[in-house]
C-alpha positions as CSV (number, residue, x, y, z in Angstrom):
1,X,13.1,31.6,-0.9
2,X,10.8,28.8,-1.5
3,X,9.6,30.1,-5.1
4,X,12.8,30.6,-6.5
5,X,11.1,31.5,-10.2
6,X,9.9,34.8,-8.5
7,X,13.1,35.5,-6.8
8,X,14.9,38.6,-8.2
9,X,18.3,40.1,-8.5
10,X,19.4,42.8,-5.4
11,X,19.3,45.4,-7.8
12,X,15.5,44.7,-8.3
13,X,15.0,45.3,-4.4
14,X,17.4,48.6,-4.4
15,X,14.9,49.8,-7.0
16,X,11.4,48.3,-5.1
17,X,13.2,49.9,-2.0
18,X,13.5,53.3,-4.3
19,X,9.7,53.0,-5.8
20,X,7.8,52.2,-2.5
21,X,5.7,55.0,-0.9
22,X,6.8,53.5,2.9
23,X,8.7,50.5,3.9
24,X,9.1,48.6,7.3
25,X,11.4,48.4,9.3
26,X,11.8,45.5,12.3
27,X,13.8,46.2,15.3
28,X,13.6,44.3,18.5
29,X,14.0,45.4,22.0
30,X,16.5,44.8,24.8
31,X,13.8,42.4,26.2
32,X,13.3,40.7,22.6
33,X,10.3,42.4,21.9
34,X,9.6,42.6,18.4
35,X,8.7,45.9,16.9
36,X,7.5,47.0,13.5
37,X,7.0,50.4,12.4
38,X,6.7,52.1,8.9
39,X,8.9,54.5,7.6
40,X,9.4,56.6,4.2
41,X,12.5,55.7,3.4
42,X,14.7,56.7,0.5
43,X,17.9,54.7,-1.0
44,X,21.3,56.4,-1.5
45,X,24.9,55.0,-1.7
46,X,23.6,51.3,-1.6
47,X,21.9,52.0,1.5
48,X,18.3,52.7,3.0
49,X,18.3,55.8,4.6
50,X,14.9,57.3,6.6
51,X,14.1,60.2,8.9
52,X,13.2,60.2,12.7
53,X,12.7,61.5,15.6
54,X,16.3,61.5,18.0
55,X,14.3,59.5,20.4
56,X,11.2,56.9,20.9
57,X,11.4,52.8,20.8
58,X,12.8,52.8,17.4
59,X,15.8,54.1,18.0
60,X,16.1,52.8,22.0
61,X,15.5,49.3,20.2
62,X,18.2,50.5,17.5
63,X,21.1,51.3,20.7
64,X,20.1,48.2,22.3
65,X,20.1,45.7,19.1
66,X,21.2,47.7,15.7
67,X,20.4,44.7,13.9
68,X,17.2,45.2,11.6
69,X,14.9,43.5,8.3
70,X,13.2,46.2,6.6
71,X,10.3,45.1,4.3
72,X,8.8,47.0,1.3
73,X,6.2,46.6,-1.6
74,X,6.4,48.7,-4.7
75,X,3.7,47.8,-7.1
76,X,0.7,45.5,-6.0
77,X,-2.9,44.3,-8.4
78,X,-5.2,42.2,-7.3
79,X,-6.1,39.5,-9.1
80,X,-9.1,37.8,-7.6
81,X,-10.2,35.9,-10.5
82,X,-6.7,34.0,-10.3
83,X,-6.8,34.5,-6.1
84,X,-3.7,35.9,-6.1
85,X,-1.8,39.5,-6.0
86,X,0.6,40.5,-8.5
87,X,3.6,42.3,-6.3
88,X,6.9,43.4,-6.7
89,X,8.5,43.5,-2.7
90,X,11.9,43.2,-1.2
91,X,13.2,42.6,2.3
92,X,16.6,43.5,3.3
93,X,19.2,42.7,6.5
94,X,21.5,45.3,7.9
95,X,22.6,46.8,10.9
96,X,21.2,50.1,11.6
97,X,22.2,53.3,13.0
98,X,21.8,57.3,12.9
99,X,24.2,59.1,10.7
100,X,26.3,61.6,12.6
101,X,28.2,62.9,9.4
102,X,26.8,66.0,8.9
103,X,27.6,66.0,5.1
104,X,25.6,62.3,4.5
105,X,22.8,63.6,7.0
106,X,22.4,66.4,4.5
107,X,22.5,64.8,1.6
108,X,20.0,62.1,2.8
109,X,17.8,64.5,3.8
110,X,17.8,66.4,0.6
111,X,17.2,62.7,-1.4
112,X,13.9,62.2,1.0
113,X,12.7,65.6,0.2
114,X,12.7,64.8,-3.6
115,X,11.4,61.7,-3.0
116,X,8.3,62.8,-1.0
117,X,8.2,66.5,-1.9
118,X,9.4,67.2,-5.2
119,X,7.1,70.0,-5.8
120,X,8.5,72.1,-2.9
121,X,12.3,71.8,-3.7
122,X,13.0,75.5,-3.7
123,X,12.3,75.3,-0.1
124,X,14.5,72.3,1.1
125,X,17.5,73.3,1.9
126,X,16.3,75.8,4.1
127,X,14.2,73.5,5.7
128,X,16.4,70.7,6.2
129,X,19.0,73.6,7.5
130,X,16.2,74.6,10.1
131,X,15.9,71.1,11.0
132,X,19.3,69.5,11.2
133,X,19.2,69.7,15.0
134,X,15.7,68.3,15.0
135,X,15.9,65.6,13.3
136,X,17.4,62.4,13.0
137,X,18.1,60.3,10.1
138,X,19.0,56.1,9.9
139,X,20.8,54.4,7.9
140,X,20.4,50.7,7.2
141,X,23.7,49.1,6.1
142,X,22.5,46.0,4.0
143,X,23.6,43.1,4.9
144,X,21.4,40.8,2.5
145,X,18.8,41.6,0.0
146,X,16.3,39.8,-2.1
147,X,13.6,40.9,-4.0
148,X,10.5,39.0,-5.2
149,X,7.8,39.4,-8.3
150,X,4.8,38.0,-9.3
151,X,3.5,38.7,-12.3
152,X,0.5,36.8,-13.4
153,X,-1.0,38.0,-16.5
C-alpha cells in the first residue's frame, strides 16, 4: 500500500466489509476477461458471504477461476475544499465458491436478511425455506485483507 499511515488492521476491513451497503466482487473468465459486479454481501465466520442466482457469468467465471478481490467502501465525505474524500474501504483475496452445506447456507442467508431486511425478520425463515432451492449463496474464503482510512478533518 503506498500510503502506509492510512493502512488499517484486517479487523478494520471485516468490519467496512460488515458496514458497506454493497461490495464488489472481481472474477475473471476462462478467456481472462475481467468481470466486476456488485453484490450485498454480509460477513460471517471470517468470511464474505453473498446471495446469487445458481447460474449467469459470475458464477461460470467462479467454476472456471474461483480466485476473486472483492472491494468495498463503508463510509465516504467529500471534502472539496481539501480536494479529497474522506473513506473508510477494504479489498480482500480469497477463493470463492457456493456453499453446498445446507446448515451454513441457512445461516448465511438468515445474516443477509438482518443485514438488508431487519424490519421483516418474522418472515425470514420462511422465506429463505421457500427459497433454499432458488437460490445460491458464495462464499469468499479470504486469502488477504487490508483496509484503508482517510480521515481529514
Amino acid at each position: 500500500m503506498r500510503r502506509k499511515e492510512r493502512e488499517r488492521a484486517a479487523e478494520f476491513a471485516l468490519q467496512v466489509f460488515a458496514n458497506a451497503e454493497f461490495a464488489t466482487l472481481s472474477t475473471v473468465s476462462a478467456d481472462g476477461q475481467p468481470y466486476g459486479v456488485p453484490l450485498s454481501q454480509i460477513v460471517m465466520n471470517g468470511a464474505i458471504y453473498f446471495h446469487c442466482a445458481l447460474e449467469g457469468l459470475k458464477l461460470d467465471n467462479i467454476t472456471a477461476n474461483p480466485k476473486v478481490s472483492i472491494s468495498a467502501v463503508s463510509r465516504t465525505k467529500l471534502r472539496p475544499e481539501k480536494y479529497t474524500t474522506e473513506y473508510d474501504s477494504a479489498i480482500a483475496f480469497g477463493t470463492c465458491s457456493l456453499v453446498a452445506d445446507v446448515a451454513e447456507k441457512r445461516e448465511a442467508m438468515l445474516e443477509i436478511c438482518r443485514k438488508f431486511a431487519p424490519e421483516n425478520m418474522e418472515r425470514a425463515a420462511m422465506m429463505i425455506e421457500r427459497s433454499m432451492n432458488e437460490v445460491g449463496v458464495g462464499k469468499v474464503t479470504i486469502e488477504s485483507i487490508t483496509g484503508k482510512s482517510n480521515d481529514e478533518e
